[in-house]
C-alpha positions in Angstrom: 131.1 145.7 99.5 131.6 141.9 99.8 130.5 139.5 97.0 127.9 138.0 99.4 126.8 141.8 100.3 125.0 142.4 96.8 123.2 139.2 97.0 120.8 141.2 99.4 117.8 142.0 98.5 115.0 144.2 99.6 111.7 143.1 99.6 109.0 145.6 99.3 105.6 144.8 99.2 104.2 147.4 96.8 100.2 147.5 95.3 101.8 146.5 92.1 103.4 143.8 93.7 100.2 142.4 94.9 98.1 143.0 91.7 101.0 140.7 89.5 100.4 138.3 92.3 96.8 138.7 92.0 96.5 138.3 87.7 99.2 135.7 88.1 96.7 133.3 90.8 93.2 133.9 88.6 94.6 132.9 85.9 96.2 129.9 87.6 99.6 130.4 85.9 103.2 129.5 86.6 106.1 131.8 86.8 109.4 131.4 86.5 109.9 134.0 89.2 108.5 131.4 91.6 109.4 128.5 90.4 113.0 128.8 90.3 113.0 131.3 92.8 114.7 134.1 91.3 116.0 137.0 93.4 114.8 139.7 91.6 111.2 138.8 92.0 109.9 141.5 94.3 111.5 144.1 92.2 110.3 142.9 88.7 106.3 142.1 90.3 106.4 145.5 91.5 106.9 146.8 88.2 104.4 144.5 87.1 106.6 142.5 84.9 106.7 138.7 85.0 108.0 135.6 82.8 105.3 132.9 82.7 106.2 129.3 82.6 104.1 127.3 80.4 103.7 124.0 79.8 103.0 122.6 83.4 105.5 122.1 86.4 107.5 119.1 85.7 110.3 119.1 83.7 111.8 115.9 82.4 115.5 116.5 82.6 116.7 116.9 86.7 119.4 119.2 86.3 121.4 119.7 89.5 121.4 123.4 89.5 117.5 124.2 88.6 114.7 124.0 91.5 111.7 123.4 88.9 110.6 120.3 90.0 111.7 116.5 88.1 108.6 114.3 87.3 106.1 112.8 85.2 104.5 116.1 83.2 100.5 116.2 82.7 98.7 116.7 79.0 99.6 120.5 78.0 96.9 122.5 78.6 95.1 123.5 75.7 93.8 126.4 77.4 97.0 128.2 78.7 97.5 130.5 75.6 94.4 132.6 76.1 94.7 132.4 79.9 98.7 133.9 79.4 96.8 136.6 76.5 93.8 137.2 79.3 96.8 137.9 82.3 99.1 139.8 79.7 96.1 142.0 78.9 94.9 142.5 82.5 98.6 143.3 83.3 98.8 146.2 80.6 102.3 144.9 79.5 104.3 146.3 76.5 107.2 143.2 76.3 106.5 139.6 77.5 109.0 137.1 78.5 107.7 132.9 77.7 109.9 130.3 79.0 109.0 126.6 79.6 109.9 123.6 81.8 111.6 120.6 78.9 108.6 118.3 77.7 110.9 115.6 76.5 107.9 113.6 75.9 106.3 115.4 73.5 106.8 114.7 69.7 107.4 118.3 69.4 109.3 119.3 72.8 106.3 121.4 72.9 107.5 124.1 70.2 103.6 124.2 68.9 102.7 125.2 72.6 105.2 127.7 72.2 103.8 129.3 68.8 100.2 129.1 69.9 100.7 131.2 73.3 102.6 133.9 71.7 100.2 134.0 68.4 97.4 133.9 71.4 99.4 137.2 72.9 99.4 138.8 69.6 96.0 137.9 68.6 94.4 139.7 72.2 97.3 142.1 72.5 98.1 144.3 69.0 101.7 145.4 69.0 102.8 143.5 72.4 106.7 142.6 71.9 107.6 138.4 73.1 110.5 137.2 73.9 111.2 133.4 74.5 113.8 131.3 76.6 113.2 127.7 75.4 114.8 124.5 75.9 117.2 122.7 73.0 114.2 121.1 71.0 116.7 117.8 70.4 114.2 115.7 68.8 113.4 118.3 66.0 115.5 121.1 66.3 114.9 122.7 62.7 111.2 122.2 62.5 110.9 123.9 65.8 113.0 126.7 65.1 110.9 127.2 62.0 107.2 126.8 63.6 108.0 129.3 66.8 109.9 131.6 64.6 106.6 132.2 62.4 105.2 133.5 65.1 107.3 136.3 65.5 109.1 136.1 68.9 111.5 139.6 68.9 114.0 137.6 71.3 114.7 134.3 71.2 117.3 132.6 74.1 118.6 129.4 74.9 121.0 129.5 77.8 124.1 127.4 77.9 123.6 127.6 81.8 127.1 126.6 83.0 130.3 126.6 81.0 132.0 123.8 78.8 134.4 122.1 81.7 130.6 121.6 84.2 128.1 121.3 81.7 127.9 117.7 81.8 128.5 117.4 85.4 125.6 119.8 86.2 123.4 120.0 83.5 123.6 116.5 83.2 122.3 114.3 80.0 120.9 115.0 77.5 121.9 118.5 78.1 124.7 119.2 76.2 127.0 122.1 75.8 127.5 121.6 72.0 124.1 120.8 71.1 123.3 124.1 72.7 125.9 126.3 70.8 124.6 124.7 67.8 121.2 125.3 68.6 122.0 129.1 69.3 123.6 128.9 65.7 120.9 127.9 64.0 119.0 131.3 65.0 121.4 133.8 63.8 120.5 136.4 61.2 116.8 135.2 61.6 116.0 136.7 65.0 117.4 138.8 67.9 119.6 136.2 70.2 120.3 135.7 73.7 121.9 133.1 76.5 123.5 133.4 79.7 125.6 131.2 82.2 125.6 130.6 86.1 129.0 131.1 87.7 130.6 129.9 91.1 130.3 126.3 90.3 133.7 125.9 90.3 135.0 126.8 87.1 138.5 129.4 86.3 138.4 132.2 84.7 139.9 130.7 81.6 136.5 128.3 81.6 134.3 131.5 81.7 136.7 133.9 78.8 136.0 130.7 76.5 132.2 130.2 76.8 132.7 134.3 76.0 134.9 133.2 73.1 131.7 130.3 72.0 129.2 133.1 72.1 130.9 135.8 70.6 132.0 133.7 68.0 128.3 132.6 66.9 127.0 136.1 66.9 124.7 135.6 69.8 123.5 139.1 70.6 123.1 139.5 74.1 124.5 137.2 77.1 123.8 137.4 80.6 126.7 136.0 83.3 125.0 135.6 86.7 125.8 133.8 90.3 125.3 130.6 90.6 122.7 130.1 94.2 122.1 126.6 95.3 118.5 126.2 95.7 118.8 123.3 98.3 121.2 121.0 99.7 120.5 118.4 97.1 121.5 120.8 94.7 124.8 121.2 93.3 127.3 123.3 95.8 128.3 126.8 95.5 131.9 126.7 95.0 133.0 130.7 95.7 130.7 133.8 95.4 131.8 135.9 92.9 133.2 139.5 93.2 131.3 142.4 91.3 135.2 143.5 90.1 135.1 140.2 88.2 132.0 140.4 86.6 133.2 143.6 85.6 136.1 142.2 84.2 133.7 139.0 82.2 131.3 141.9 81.0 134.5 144.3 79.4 135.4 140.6 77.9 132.5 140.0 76.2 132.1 144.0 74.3 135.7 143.6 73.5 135.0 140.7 71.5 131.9 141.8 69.8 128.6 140.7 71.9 126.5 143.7 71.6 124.9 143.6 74.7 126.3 141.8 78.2 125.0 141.9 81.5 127.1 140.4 84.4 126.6 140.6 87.9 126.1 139.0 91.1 121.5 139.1 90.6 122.0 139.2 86.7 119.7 136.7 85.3 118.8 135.7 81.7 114.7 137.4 82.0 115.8 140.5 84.1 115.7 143.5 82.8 114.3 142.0 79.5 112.2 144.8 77.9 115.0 147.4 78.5 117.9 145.1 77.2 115.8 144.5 73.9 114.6 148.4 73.5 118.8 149.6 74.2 119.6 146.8 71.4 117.2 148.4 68.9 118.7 151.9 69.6 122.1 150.7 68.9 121.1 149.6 65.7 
C-alpha cells in the first residue's frame, strides 16, 4: 500500500449519516467536520458523532494550512449553547467534542462562550462527557484556563499544529509554537490533555522526534500526528505524503518516551476517535 493509497476514503451514505446531517441543519450549527473538511466525516456522521464549531465562521488569524474561512466575525450568538444542548440531546450522544474558530476580538477570546455551551450540555444532558479543542487564549490565558475549567471539560486540547522549524511560516503570527507549549503547560495535573501536529509540510524526522520530545516532556496525555492535506492552492503545499511505516515509527516514539496515548497515521486527526481515546485513557489508569 502506497502512502497516497490510505488517504482513500469510502463514502457511505448511511440513515445515520443523514439524521447527523439533519440535527446538525435544524439547529443551524457549524461543524468542524465541514468546515475544515476533514476526511473522516462520512465515517464519524454515520456513527452519529460530530464536533461542533462554535462561535461563528470567521476566524481572525489566516493560517496557511486551515480552510475555516479569514474575516470580520459577527456578535457570538447568545443562543448557540442550548441550540448545541438541543442537537446533542436529539443526537443521543455519550461524549462531545467543542472546538472554535479564534475570536481575537473578544476581550475574553471567547473562553465564557466556551463555559456556557458546555455548562448548557450538562445542564440538558446529565452525565454527557465534553471535550474541548480551543485556541491559545493570548490575551488572558490564566483566567481562561480557570473559567472553562469550572466547567468541567474531561479533555482539554490545544494543538501545536505543525512542528517548531514551520510553525511560524505556516501558522503564521500570533500563533506561536512556544506560546502554545506553554499554554499546554499550564493545564497539566488539572485536566486530561491533548494536541496533535500536521505532517508533510516539509519538516525531517529530527523536526517531528523533538515536537515528541516538547510534548512528552510537558506531560501532555494524548497527541495525535496526522497528514498534512492542502485544502486549496492558496494553501500551503504538500511537501511528501507520508508512509504508514513512518507513522509507525513517530507513534513507537512517542510511548517510549512516556505520552500515554498516541495516534499517528495518514487520516489521524486531533477529534477522531475522541470518545474511545478518552474511555482507553481511563482504563489505563
Amino acid at each position: 500500500m502506497t502512502s497516497t493509497d490510505c488517504l482513500r476514503v469510502k463514502i457511505k451514505d448511511k440513515p445515520s449519516f443523514t439524521e447527523t446531517l439533519n440535527i446538525v441543519r435544524e439547529n443551524s450549527l457549524r461543524t468542524v467536520c465541514e468546515d475544515a473538511s476533514c476526511p473522516n466525516l462520512s465515517e464519524c456522521w454515520k456513527n452519529k458523532t460530530a464536533t461542533f464549531l462554535i462561535m461563528g465562521e470567521f476566524c481572525t488569524r489566516n493560517c496557511g494550512f486551515c480552510n475555516i474561512k479569514n474575516g470580520k466575525p459577527a456578535l457570538l450568538d447568545t443562543n448557540e449553547p442550548e441550540r448545541i444542548a438541543q442537537a446533542v440531546s436529539a443526537l443521543d450522544l455519550r461524549y462531545v467534542v467543542l472546538t472554535s474558530v479564534t475570536r481575537d476580538d473578544l476581550s475574553d477570546d471567547g473562553a465564557l462562550h466556551f463555559a456556557k455551551v458546555i455548562n448548557a450540555i450538562h445542564n440538558l444532558n446529565c452525565g454527557i462527557s465534553v471535550e474541548i479543542l480551543t485556541p491559545d487564549f493570548q490575551k488572558c490565558m490564566n483566567s481562561a484556563i480557570a473559567t472553562i475549567l469550572a466547567s468541567k471539560p474531561v479533555v482539554f486540547a490545544h494543538n501545536l499544529e505543525i512542528v517548531r522549524k514551520f510553525h511560524h511560516i505556516v501558522k503564521k503570527k500570533p500563533s506561536n509554537y512556544e506560546t502554545s507549549l506553554n499554554f499546554l503547560k499550564k493545564l497539566q495535573g488539572r485536566v486530561t490533555t491533548k494536541t496533535g501536529i500536521m505532517i508533510g509540510i516539509g519538516e525531517s524526522k529530527r523536526d517531528v522526534f523533538e515536537c515528541i520530545d516538547d510534548v512528552a516532556n510537558i506531560g501532555v496525555d494524548i497527541m495525535t500526528i496526522g497528514q498534512y492535506l492542502c485544502p486549496s492552492k492558496d494553501h500551503h503545499p504538500v511537501d511528501r505524503y507520508v508512509s504508514p511505516d513512518e507513522f509507525d515509527e513517530y507513534k513507537n516514539y512517542g510511548e517510549q518516551k512516556g505520552i500515554k496515548l498516541m495516534y499517528s497515521g495518514p487520516l489521524i486527526r486531533s477529534s477522531y476517535k475522541a470518545r474511545e481515546s478518552f474511555q482507553l485513557l481511563c482504563n489505563l489508569k
